[in-house]
N, C-alpha and C positions, 0 to 999 in steps of 0.2 A: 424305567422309562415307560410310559406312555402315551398312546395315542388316539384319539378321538376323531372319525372321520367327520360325523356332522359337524364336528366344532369347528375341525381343521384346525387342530391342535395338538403340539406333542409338547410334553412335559417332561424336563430329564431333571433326575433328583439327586444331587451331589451330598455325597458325604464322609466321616473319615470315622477310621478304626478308634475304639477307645482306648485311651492310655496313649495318643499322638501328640506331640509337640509341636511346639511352632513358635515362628520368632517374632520378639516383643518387638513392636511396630519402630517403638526408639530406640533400643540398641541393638536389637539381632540376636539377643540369648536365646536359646531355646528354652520354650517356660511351659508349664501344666498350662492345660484346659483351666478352665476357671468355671466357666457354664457358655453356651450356645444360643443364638438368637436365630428363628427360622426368617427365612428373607428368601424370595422372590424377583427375579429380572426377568423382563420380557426383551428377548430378543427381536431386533428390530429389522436386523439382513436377512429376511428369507421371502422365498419365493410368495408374491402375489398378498392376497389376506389370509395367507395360511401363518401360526403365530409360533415361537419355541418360548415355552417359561422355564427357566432355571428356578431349583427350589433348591437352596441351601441350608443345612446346620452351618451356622456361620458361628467362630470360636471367639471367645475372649481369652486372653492368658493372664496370670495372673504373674507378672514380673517381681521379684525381692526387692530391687531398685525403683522401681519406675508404675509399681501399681495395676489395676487390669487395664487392661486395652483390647480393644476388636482389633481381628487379626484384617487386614485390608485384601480382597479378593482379586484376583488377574483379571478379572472377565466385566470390570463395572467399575464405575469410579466412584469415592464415597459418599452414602446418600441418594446415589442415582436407580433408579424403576427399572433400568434400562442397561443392558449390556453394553459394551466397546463393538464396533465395528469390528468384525472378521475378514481381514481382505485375504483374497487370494497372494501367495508369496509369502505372507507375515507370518512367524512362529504363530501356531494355535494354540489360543489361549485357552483355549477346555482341555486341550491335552495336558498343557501345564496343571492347571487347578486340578483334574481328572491325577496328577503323580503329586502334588499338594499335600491332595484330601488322601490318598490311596497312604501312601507314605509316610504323611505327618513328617518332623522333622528327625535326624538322628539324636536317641538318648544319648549326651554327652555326658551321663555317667555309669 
């Protein structure tokens, strides 16, 4: 995490252990890494012109069935620049991604 006063920007940088699993977008197995695309959302809820950028290694897995696919993020919908709104009340969704990326999924073998 960093942060920049003249810019008035803080940058937080998500990313997950290697040798982490995660489940294929179309049936939920837990599958290898396959390789990682880096991607960028700016967050749009925060105070004033001050900006938050999310920087992720974002995963592909490489499924026996069903071939690679990008693992789909909590924090943005796909293809979007732009994070999900944050409301007060709502499960947070960086804490999620934040147990996601920390954790990867259980090796089911």
């Amino acid at each position: 995490m960093t942060f920049t006063v003249e810019e008035k920007c803080l940058d937080l940088h998500i990313n997950f252990p290697d040798g982490s699993r995660f489940a294929c977008p179309v049936c939920g197995e837990a599958c290898p890494v396959h390789d990682t695309r880096e991607h960028t959302w700016r967050h749009t809820d925060f105070y004033q012109d001050e900006a938050i950028y999310l920087h992720a290694r974002v995963p592909r897995v490489k499924c026996p069935e069903h071939g690679v696919h990008q693992v789909p993020v909590p924090w943005a919908r796909e293809g979007s620049k732009f994070t999900l709104p944050i409301r007060q009340g709502q499960s947070p969704r960086l804490s999620h991604a934040q147990e996601l990326y920390q954790d990867g999924l259980p090796n089911p073998g």
